[in-house]
PQR file with spaces between the fields and no chain letter, atoms N, CA, C, O and H, PARSE charges and radii, in Angstrom:
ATOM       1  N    UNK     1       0.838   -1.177    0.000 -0.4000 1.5000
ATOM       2  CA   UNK     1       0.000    0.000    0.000 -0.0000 2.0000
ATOM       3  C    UNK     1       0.887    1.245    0.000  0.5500 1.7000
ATOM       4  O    UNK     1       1.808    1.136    0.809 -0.5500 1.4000
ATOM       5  N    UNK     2       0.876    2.154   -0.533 -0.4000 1.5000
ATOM       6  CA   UNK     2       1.352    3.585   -0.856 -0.0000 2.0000
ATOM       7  C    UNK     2       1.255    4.104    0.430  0.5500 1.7000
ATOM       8  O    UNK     2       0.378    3.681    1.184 -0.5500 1.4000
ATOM       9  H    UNK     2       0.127    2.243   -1.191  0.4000 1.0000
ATOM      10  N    UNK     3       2.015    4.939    0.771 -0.4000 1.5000
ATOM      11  CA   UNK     3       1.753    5.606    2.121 -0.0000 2.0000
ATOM      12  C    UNK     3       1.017    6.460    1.965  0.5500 1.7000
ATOM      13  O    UNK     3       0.117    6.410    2.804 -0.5500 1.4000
ATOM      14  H    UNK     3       2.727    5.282    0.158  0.4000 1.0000
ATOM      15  N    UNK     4       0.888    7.598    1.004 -0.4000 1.5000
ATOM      16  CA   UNK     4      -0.299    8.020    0.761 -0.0000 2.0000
ATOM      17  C    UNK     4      -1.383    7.876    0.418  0.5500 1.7000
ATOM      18  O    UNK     4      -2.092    8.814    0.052 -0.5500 1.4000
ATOM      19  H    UNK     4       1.619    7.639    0.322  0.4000 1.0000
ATOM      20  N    UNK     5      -1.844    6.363    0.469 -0.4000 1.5000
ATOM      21  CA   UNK     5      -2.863    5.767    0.010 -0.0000 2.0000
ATOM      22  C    UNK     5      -3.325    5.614   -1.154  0.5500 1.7000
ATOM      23  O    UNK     5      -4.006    4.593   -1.247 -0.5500 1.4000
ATOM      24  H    UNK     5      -1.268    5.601    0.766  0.4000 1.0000
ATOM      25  N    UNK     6      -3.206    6.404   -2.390 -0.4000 1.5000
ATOM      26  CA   UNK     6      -3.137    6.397   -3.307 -0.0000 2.0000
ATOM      27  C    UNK     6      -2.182    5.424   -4.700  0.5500 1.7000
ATOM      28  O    UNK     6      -1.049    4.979   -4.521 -0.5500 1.4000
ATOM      29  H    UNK     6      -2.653    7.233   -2.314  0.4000 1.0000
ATOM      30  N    UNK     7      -2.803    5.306   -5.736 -0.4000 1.5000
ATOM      31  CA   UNK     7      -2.269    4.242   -6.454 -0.0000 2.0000
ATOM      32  C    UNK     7      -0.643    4.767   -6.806  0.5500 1.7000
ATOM      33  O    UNK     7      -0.191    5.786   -6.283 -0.5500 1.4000
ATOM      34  H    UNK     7      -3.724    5.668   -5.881  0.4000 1.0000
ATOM      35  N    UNK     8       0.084    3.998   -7.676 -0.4000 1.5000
ATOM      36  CA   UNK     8       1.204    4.424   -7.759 -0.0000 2.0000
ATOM      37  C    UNK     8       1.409    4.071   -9.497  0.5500 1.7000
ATOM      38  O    UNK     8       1.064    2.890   -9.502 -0.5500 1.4000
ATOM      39  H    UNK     8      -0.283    3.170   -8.101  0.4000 1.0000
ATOM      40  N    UNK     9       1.703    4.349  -10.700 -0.4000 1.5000
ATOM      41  CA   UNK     9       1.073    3.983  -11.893 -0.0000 2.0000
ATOM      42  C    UNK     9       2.631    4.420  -12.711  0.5500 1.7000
ATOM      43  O    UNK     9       3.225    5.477  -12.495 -0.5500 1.4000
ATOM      44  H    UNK     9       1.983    5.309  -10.697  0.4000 1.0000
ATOM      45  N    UNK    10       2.961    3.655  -13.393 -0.4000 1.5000
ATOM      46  CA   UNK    10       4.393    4.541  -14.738 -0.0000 2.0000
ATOM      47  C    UNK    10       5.405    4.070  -14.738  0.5500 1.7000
ATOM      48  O    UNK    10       5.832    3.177  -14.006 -0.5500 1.4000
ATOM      49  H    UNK    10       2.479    2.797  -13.569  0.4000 1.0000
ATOM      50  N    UNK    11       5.899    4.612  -15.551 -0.4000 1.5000
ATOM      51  CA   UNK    11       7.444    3.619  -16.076 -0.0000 2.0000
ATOM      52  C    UNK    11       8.417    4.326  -14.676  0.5500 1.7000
ATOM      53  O    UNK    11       8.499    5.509  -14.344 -0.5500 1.4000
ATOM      54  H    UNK    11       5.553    5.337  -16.145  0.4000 1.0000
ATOM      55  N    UNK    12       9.003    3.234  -14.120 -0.4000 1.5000
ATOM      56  CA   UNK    12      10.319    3.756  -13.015 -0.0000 2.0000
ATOM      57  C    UNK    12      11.471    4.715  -14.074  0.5500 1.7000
ATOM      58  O    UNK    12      11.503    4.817  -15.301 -0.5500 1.4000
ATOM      59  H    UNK    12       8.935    2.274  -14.390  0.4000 1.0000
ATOM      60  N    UNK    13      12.047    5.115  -13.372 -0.4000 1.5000
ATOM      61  CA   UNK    13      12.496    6.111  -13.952 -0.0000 2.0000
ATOM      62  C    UNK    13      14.342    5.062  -13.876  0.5500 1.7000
ATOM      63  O    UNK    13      15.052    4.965  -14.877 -0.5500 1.4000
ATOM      64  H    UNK    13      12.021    5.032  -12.376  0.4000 1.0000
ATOM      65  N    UNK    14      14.585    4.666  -13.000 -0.4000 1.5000
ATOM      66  CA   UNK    14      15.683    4.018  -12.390 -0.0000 2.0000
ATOM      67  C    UNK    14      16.628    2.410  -13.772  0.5500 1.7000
ATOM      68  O    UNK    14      17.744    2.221  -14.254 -0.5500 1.4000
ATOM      69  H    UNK    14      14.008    4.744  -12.187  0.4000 1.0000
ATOM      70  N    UNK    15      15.139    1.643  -13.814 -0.4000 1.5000
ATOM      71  CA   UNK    15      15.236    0.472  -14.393 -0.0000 2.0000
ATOM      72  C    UNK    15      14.301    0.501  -16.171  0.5500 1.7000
ATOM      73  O    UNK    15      13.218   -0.049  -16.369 -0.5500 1.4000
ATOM      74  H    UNK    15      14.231    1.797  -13.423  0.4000 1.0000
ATOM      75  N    UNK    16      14.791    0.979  -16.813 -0.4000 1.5000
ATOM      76  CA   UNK    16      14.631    1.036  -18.051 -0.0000 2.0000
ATOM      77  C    UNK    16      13.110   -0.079  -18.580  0.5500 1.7000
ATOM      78  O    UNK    16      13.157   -1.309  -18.612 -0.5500 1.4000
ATOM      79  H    UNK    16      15.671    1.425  -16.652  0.4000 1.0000
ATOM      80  N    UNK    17      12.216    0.540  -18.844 -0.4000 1.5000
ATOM      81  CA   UNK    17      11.299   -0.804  -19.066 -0.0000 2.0000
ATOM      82  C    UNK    17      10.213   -1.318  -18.007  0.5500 1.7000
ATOM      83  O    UNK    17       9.098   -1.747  -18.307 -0.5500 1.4000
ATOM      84  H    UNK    17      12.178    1.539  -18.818  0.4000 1.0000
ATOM      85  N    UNK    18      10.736   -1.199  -16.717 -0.4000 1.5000
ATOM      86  CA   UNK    18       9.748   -1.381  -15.951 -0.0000 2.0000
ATOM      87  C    UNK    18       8.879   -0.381  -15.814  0.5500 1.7000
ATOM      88  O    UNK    18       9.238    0.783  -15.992 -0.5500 1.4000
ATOM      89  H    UNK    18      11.641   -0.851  -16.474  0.4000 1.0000
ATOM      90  N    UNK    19       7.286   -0.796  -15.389 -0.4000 1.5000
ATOM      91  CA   UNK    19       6.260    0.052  -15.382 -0.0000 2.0000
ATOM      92  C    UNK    19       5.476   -0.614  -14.102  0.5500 1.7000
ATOM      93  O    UNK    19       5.253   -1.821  -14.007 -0.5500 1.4000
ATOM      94  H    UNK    19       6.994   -1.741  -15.244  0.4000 1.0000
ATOM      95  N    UNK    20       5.171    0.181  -13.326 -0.4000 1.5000
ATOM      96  CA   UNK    20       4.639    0.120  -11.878 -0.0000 2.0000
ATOM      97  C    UNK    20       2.697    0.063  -11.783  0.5500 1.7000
ATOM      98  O    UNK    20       1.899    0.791  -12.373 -0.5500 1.4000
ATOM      99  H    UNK    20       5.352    1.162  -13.403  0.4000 1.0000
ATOM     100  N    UNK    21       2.481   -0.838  -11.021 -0.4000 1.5000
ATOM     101  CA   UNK    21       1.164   -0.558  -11.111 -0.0000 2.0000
ATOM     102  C    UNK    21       1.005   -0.701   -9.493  0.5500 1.7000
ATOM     103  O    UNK    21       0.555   -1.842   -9.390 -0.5500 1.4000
ATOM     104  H    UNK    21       3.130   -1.429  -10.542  0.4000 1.0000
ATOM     105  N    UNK    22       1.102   -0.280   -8.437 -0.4000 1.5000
ATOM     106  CA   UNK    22       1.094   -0.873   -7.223 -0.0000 2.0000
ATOM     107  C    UNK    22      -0.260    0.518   -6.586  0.5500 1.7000
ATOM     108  O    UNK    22      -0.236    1.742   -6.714 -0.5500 1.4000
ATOM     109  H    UNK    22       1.467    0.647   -8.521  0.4000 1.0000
ATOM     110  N    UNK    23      -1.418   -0.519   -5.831 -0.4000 1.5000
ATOM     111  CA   UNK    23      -2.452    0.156   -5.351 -0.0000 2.0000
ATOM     112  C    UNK    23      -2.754   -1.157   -4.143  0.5500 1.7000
ATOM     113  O    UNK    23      -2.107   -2.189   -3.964 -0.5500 1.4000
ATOM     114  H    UNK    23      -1.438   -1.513   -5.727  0.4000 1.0000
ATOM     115  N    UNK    24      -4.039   -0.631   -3.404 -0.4000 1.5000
ATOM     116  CA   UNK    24      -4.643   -1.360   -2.395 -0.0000 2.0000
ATOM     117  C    UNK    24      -4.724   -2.551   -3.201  0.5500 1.7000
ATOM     118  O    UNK    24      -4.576   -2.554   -4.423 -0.5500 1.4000
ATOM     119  H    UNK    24      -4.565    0.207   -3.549  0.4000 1.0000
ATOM     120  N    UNK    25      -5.023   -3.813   -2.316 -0.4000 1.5000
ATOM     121  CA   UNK    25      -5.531   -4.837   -2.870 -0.0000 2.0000
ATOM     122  C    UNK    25      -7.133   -5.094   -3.203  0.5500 1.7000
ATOM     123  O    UNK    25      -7.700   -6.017   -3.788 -0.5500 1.4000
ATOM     124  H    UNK    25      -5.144   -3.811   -1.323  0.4000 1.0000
ATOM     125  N    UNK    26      -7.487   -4.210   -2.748 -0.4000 1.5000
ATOM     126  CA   UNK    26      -9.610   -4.220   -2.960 -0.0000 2.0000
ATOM     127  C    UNK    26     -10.043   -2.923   -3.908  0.5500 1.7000
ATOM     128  O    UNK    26     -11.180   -2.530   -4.167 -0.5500 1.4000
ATOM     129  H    UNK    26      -7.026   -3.460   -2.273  0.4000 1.0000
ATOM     130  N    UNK    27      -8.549   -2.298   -4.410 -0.4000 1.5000
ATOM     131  CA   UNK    27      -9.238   -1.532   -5.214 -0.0000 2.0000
ATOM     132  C    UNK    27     -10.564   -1.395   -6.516  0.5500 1.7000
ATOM     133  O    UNK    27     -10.796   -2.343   -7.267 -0.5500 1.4000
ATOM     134  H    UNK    27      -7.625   -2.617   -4.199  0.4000 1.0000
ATOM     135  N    UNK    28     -11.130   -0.418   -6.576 -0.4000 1.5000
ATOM     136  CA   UNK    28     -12.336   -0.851   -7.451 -0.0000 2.0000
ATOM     137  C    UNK    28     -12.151   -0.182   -9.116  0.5500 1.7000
ATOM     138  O    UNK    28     -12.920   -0.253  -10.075 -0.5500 1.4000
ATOM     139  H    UNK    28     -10.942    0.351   -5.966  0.4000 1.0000
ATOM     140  N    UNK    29     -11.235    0.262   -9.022 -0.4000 1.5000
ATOM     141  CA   UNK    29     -10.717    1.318  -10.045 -0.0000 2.0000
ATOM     142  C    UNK    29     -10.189    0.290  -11.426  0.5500 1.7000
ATOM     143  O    UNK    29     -10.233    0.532  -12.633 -0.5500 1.4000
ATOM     144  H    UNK    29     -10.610    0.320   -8.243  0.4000 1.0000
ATOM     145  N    UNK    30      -9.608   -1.121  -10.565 -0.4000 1.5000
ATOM     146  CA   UNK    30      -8.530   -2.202  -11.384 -0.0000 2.0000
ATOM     147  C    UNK    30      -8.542   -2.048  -12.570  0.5500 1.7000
ATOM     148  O    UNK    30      -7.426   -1.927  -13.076 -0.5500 1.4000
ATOM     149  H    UNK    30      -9.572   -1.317   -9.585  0.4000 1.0000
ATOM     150  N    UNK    31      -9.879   -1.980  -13.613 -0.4000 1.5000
ATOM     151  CA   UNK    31     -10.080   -2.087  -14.223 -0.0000 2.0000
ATOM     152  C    UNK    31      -9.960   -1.087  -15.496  0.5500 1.7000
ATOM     153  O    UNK    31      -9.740   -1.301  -16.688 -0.5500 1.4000
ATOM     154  H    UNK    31     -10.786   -2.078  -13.202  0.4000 1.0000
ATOM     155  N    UNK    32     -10.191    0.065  -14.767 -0.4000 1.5000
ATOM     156  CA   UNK    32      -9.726    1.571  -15.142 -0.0000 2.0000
ATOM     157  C    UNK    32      -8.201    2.005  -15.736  0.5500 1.7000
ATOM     158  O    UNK    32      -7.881    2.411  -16.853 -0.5500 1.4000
ATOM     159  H    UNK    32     -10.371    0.239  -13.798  0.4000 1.0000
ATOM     160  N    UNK    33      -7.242    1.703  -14.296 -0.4000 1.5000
ATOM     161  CA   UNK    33      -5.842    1.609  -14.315 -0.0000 2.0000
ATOM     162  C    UNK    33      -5.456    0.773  -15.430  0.5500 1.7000
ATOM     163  O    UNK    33      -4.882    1.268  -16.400 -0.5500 1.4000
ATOM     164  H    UNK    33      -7.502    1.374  -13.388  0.4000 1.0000
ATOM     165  N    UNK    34      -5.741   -0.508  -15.360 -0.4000 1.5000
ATOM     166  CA   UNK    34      -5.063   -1.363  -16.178 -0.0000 2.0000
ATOM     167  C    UNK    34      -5.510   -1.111  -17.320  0.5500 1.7000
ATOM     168  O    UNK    34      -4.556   -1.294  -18.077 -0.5500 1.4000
ATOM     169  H    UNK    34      -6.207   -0.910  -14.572  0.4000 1.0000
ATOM     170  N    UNK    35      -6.866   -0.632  -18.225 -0.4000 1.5000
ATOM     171  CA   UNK    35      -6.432    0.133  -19.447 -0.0000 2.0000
ATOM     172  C    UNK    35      -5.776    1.570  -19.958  0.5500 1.7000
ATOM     173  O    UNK    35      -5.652    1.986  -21.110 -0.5500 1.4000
ATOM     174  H    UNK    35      -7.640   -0.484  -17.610  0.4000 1.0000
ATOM     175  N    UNK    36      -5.469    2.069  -18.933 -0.4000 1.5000
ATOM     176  CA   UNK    36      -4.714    2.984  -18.754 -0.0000 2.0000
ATOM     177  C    UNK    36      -3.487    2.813  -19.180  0.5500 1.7000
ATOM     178  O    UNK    36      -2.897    3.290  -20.150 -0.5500 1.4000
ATOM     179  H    UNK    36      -5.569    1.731  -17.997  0.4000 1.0000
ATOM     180  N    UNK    37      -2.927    1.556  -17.758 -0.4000 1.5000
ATOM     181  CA   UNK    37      -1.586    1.382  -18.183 -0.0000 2.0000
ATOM     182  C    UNK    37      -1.608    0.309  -19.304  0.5500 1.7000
ATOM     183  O    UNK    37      -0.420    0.204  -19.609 -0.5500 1.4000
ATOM     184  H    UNK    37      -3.407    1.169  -16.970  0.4000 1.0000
ATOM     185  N    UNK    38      -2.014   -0.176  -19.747 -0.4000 1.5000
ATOM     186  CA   UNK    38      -2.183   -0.931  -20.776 -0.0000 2.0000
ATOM     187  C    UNK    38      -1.853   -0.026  -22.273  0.5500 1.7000
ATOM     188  O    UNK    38      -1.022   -0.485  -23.056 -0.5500 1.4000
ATOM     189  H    UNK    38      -2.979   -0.091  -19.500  0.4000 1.0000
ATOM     190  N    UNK    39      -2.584    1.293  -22.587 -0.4000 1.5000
ATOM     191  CA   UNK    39      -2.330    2.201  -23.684 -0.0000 2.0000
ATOM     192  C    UNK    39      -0.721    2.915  -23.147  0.5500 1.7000
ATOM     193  O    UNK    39       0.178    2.939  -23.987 -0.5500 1.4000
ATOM     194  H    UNK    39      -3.259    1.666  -21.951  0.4000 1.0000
ATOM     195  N    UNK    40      -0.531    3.299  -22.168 -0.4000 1.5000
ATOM     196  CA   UNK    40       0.833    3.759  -22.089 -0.0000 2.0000
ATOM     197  C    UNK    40       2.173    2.848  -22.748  0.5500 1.7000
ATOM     198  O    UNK    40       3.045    2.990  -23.606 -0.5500 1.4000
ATOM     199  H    UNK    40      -1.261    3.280  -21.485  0.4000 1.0000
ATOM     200  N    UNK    41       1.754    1.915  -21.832 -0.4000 1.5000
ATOM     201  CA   UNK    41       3.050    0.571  -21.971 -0.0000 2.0000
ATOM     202  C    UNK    41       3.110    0.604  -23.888  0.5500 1.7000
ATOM     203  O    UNK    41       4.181    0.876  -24.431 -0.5500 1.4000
ATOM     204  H    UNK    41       1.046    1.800  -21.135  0.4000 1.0000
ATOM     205  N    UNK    42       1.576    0.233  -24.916 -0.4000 1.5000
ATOM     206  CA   UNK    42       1.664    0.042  -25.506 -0.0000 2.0000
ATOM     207  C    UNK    42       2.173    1.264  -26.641  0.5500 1.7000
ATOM     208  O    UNK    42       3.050    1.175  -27.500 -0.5500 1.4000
ATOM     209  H    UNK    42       0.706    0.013  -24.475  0.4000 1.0000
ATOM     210  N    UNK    43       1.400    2.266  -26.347 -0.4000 1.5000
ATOM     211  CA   UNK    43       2.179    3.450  -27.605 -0.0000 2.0000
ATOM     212  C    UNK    43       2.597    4.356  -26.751  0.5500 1.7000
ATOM     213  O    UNK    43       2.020    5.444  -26.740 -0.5500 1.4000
ATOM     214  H    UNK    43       0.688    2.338  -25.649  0.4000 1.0000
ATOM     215  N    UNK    44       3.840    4.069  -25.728 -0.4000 1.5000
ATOM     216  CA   UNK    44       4.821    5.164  -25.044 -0.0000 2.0000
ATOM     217  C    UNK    44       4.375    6.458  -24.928  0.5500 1.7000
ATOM     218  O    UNK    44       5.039    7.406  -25.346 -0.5500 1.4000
ATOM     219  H    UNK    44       4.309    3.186  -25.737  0.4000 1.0000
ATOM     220  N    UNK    45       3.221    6.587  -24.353 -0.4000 1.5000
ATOM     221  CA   UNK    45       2.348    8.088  -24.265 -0.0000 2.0000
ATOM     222  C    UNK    45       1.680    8.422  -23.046  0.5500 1.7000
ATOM     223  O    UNK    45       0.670    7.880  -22.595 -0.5500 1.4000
ATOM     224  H    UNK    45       2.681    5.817  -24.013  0.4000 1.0000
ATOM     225  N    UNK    46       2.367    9.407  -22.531 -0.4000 1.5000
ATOM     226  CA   UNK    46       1.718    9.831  -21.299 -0.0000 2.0000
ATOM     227  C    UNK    46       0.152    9.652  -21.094  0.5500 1.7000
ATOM     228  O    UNK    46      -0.515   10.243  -21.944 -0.5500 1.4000
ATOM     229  H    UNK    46       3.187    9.847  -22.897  0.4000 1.0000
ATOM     230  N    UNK    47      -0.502    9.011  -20.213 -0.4000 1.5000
ATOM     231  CA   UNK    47      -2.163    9.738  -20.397 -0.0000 2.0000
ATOM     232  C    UNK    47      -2.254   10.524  -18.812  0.5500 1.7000
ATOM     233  O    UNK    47      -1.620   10.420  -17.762 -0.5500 1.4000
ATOM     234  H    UNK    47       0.040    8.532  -19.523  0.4000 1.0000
ATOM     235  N    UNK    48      -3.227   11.218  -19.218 -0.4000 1.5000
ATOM     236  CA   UNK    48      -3.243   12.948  -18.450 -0.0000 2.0000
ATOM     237  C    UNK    48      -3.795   11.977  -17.250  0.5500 1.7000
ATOM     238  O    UNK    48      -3.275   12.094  -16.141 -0.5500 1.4000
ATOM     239  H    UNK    48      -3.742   11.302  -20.071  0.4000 1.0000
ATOM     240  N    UNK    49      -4.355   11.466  -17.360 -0.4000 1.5000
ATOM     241  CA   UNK    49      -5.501   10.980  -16.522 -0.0000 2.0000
ATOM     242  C    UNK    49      -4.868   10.432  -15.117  0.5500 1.7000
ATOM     243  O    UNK    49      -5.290   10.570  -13.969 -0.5500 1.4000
ATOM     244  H    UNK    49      -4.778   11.371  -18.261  0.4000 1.0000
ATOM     245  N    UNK    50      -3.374    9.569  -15.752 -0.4000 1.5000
ATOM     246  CA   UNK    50      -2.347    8.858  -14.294 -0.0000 2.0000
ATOM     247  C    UNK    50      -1.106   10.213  -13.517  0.5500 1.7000
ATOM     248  O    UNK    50      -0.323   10.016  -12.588 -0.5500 1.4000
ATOM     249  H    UNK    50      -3.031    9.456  -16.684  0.4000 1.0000
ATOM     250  N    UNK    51      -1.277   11.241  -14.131 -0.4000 1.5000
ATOM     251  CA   UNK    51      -0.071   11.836  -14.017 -0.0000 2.0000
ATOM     252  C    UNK    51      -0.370   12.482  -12.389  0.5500 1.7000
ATOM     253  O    UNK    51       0.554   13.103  -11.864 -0.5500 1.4000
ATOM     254  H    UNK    51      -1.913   11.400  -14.886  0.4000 1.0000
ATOM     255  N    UNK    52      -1.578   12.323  -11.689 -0.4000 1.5000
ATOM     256  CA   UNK    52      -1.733   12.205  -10.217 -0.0000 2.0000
ATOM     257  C    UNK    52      -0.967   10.669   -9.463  0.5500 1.7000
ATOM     258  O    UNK    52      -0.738   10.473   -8.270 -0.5500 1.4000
ATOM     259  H    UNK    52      -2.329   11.819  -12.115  0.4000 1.0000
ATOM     260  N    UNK    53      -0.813   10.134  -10.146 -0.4000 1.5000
ATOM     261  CA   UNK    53      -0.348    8.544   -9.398 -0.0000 2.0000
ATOM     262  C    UNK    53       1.070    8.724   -9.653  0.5500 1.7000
ATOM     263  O    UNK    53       1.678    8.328   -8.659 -0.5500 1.4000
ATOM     264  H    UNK    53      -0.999   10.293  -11.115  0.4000 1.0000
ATOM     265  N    UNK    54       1.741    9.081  -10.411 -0.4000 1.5000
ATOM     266  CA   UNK    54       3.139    9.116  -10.742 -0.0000 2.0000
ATOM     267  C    UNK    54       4.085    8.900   -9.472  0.5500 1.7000
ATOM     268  O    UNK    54       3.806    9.620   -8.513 -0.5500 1.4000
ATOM     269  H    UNK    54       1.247    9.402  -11.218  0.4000 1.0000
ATOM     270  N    UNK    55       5.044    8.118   -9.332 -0.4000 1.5000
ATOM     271  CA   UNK    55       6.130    7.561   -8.487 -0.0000 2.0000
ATOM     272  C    UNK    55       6.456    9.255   -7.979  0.5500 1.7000
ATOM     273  O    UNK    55       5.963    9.564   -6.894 -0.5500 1.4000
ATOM     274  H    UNK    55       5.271    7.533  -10.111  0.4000 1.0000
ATOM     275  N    UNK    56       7.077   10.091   -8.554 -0.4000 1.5000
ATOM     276  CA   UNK    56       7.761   11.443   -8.897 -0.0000 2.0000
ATOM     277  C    UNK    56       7.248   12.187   -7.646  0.5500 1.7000
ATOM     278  O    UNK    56       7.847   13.086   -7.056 -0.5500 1.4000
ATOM     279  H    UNK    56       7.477    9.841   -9.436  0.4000 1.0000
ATOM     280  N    UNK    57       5.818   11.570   -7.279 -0.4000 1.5000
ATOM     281  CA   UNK    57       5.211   12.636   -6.132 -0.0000 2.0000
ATOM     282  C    UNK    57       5.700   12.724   -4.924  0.5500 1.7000
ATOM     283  O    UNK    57       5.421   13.539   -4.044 -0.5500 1.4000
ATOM     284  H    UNK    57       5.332   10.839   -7.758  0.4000 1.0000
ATOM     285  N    UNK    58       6.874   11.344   -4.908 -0.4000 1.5000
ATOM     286  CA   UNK    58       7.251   11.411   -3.680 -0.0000 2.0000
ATOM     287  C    UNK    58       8.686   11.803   -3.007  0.5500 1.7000
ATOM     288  O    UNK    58       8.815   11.798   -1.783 -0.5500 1.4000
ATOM     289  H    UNK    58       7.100   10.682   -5.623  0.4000 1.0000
């Protein structure tokens, strides 16, 4: 779980390639996120929509 409770969503900045999806385990959103990150991963494009979840916030 995020310490701020909130999801955590995007490519690490550290390890080339990896992309983070880490949230609660009962989240209701799952489904949301994962086409989210699903269009990122696939055509390397920010969407506006995760740039509140971003690793960076912390």
């Amino acid at each position: 779980m995020p310490e701020d409770g909130y999801p955590i969503v995007g490519f690490q900045d550290h390890l080339k390639g990896l992309f983070l999806t880490v949230m609660h385990s009962a989240i209701t959103l799952a489904p949301l996120i994962a086409r989210l990150a699903a269009s990122e991963i696939i055509n390397r494009e920010s969407r506006i929509e995760l740039e509140p979840c971003r690793l960076s916030r912390f």
